[in-house]
C-alpha positions in Angstrom: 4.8 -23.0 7.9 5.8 -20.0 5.9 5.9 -16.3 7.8 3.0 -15.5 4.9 1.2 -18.8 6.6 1.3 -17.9 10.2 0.0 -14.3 9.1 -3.3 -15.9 7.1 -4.0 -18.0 9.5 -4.2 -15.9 12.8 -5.5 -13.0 10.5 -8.7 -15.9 9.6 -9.3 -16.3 13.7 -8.8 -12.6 14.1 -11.7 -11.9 11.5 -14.1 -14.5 13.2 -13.7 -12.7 16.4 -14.0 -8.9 14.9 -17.9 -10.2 13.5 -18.8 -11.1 16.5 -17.5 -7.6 18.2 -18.3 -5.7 15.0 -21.1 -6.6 13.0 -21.0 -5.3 9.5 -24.5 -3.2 10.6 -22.3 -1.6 13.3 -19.6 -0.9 10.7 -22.3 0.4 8.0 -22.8 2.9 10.7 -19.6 4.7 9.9 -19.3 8.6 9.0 -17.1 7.3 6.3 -18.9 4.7 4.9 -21.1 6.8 2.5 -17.9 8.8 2.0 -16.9 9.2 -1.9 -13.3 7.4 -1.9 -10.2 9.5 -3.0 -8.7 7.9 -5.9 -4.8 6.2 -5.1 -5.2 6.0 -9.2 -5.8 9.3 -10.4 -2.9 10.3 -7.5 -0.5 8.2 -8.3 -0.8 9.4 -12.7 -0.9 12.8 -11.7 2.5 14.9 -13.0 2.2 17.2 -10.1 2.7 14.1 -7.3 5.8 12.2 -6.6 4.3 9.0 -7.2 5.3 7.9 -3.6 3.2 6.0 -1.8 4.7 6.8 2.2 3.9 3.9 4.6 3.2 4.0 8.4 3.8 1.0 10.2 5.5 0.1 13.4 7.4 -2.8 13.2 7.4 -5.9 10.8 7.9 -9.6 10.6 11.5 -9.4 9.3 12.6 -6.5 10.8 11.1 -6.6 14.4 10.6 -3.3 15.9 11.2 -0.4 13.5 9.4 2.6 15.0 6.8 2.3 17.9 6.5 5.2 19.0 6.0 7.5 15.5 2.7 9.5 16.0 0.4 9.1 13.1 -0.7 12.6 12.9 2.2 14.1 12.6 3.8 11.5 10.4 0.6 11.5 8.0 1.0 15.2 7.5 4.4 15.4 7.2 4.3 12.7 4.2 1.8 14.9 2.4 3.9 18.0 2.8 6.6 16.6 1.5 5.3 15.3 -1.6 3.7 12.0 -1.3 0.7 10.7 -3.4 -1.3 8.8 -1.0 -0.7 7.1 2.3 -0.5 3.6 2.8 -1.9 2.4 6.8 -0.9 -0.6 8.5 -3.8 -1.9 10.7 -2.5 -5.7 11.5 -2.0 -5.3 14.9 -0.3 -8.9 15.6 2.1 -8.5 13.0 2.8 -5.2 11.9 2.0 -3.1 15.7 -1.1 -1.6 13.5 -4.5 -0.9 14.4 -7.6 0.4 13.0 -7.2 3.8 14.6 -4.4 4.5 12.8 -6.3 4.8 9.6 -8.9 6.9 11.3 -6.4 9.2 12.4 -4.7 9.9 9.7 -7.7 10.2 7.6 -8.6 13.0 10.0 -5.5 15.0 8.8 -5.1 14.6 5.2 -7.6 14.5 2.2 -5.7 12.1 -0.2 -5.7 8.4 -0.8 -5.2 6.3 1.9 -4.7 2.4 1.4 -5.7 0.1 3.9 -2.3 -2.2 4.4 -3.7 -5.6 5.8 -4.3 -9.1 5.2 -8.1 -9.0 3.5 -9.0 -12.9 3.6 -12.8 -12.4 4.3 -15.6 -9.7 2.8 -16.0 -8.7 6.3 -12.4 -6.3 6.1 -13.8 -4.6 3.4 -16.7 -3.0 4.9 -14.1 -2.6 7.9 -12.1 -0.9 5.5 -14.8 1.6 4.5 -15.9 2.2 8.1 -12.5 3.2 8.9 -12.2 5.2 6.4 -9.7 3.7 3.3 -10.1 4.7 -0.2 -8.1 1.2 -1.2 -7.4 -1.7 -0.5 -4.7 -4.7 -0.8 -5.4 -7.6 -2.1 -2.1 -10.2 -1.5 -2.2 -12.8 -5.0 -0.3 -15.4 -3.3 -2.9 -15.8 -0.4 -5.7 -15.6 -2.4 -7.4 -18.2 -5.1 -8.0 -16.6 -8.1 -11.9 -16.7 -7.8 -11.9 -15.3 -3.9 -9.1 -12.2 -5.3 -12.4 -11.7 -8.0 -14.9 -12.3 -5.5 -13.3 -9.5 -2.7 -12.3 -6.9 -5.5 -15.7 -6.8 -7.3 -17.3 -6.2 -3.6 -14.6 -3.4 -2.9 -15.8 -1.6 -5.8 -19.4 -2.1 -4.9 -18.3 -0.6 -1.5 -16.3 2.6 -3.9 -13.3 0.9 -2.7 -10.2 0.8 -5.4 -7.8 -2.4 -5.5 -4.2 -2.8 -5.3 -3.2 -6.5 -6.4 0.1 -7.6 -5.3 2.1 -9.8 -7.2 5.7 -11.2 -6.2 5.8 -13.5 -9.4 4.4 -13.8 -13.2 2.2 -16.4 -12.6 0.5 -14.3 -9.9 -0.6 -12.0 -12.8 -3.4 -15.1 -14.0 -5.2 -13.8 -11.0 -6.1 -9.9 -12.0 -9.3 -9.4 -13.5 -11.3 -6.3 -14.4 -12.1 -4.9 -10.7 -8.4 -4.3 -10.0 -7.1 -0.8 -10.4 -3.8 -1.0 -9.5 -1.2 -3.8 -10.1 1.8 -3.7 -7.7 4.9 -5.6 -7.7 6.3 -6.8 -4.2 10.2 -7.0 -4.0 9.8 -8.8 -1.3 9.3 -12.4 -1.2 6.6 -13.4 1.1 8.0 -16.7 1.6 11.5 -16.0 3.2 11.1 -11.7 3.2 14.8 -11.9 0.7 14.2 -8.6 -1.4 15.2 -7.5 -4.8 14.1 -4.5 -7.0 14.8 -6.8 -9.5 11.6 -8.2 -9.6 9.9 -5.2 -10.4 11.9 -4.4 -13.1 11.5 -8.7 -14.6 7.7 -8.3 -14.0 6.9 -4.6 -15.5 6.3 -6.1 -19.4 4.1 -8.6 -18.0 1.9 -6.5 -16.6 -1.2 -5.2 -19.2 -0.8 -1.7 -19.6 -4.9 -1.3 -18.3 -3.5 -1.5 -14.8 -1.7 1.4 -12.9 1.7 -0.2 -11.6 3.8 0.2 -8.8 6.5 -1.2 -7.2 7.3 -1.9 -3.5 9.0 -2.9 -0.5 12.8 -2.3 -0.6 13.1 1.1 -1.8 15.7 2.8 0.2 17.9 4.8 -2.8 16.2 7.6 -4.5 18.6 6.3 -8.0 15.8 3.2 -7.7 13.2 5.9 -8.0 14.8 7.0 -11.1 15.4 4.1 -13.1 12.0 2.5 -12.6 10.1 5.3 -13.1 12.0 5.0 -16.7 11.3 1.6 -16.8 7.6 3.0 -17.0 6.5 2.2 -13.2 3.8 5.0 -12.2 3.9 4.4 -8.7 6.2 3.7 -5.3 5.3 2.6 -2.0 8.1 2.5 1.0 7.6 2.6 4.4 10.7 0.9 6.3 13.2 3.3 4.8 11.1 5.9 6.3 10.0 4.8 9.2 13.4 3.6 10.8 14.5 7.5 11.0 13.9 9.1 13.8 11.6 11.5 12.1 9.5 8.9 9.5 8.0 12.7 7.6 11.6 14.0 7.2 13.5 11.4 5.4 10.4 11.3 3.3 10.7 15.0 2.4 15.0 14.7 1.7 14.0 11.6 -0.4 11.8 12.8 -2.9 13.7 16.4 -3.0 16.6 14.1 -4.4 14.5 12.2 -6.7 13.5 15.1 -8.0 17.0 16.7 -8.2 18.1 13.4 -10.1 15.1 13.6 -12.6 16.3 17.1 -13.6 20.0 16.3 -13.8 18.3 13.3 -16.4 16.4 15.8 -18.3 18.8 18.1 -18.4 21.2 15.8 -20.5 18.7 14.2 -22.1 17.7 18.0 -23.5 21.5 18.8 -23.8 
């Protein structure tokens, strides 16, 4: 059984139990729920933003412990002061040292988009999404049938919920359909966690220019930033790179100040 496997399967039993705790009438119940989303889209396009999509999580499946004791609140607000787009959450608890809270907390703090960072195999995360108060959420192609990945995006978007499908290979990309917003490409195989940047750059032409696209997972070197934003990718999620510093909001901030010193040293040949 495949990491990606033992993830999907305890995620399904994790679900059945949550209903029975949470019932989607409790959930409806939310101050968020009837809350207008904030769009990860219209961030990620905007020439004012970075493009950067700063993670928070705690520790992973590959890595083991990477940060457990980073404090959301500060860490949230320190990603948005130093230039991110959006935020990206993990809530998997099991896996990841996430928890539903987390989101809460850091949607407390920041008005921008926050995507939910889980494992959605059932309808019933999506209203748990909205409760907690997500503007997005990801939808994994390679544990999802092609009908269920339609089926759980066109109920996001009847919840005002906007969709980030992850792909890791080209045949994943038979699985989008018109309720996604956002395509991203996961350097990261699922299967063994290998990574290559690589595969964004392979995928990017395959990928229908309707969809935002972003790349992630792997991103540690602000050159990578560079090269596939001219490639043509819009948008840039990283979270280990950040989160293994003492001070997750700080390397964040020296990053993107060095992307952006890189993109004027471009430009300024480019106009020379």
């Amino acid at each position: 059984m495949t990491i990606l496997e033992k993830i999907v399967a305890h995620k399904k039993q994790e679900v059945a139990e949550r209903k029975e705790l949470y019932p989607v009438k409790l959930l409806e119940q939310s101050i968020y729920f009837d809350t207008p989303a904030v769009s990860l889209k219209k961030y990620l396009t905007r020439a004012d933003k970075s493009g950067i999509i700063a993670e928070f999580k705690r520790k992973s499946p590959s890595k083991g412990a990477i940060n457990l004791y980073a404090k959301v609140e500060k860490t949230s607000i320190g990603y948005m002061q130093a230039g991110a787009s959006a935020l990206s959450i993990l809530t998997d608890q099991e896996f990841f040292g996430g928890k539903n809270e987390d989101l809460t907390e850091a949607r407390k703090f920041n008005f921008c988009p926050i995507l939910r960072k889980d494992f959605v195999v059932d309808e019933y995360q999506l209203f748990e999404a909205k409760s907690i108060g997500a503007d997005a959420i990801l939808l994994i192609a390679e544990c999802l049938e092609k009908e269920q990945l339609k089926a759980l995006a066109t109920k996001a978007k009847d919840l005002g919920l906007e969709v980030l499908m992850e792909i890791h290979s080209e045949d994943q990309l038979a699985k989008a359909n018109e309720k996604v917003d956002i395509i991203g490409v996961n350097n990261r195989n699922l299967k063994d966690f290998s990574v290559s940047i690589g595969t964004s750059i392979d995928l990017f032409t395959k990928i229908p220019n309707d969809f935002v696209r972003i790349s992630e997972s792997g991103i540690s070197d602000p050159n990578a930033i560079v090269e596939l934003r001219q490639v043509g990718f819009q948008g840039f999620l990283i979270g280990e790179y950040f989160m293994n510093a003492a001070e997750p909001h700080k390397r964040c901030q020296q990053f993107i100040k060095r992307v952006q010193h890189l993109e004027d040293l471009l430009a300024g040949a480019i106009a020379g």
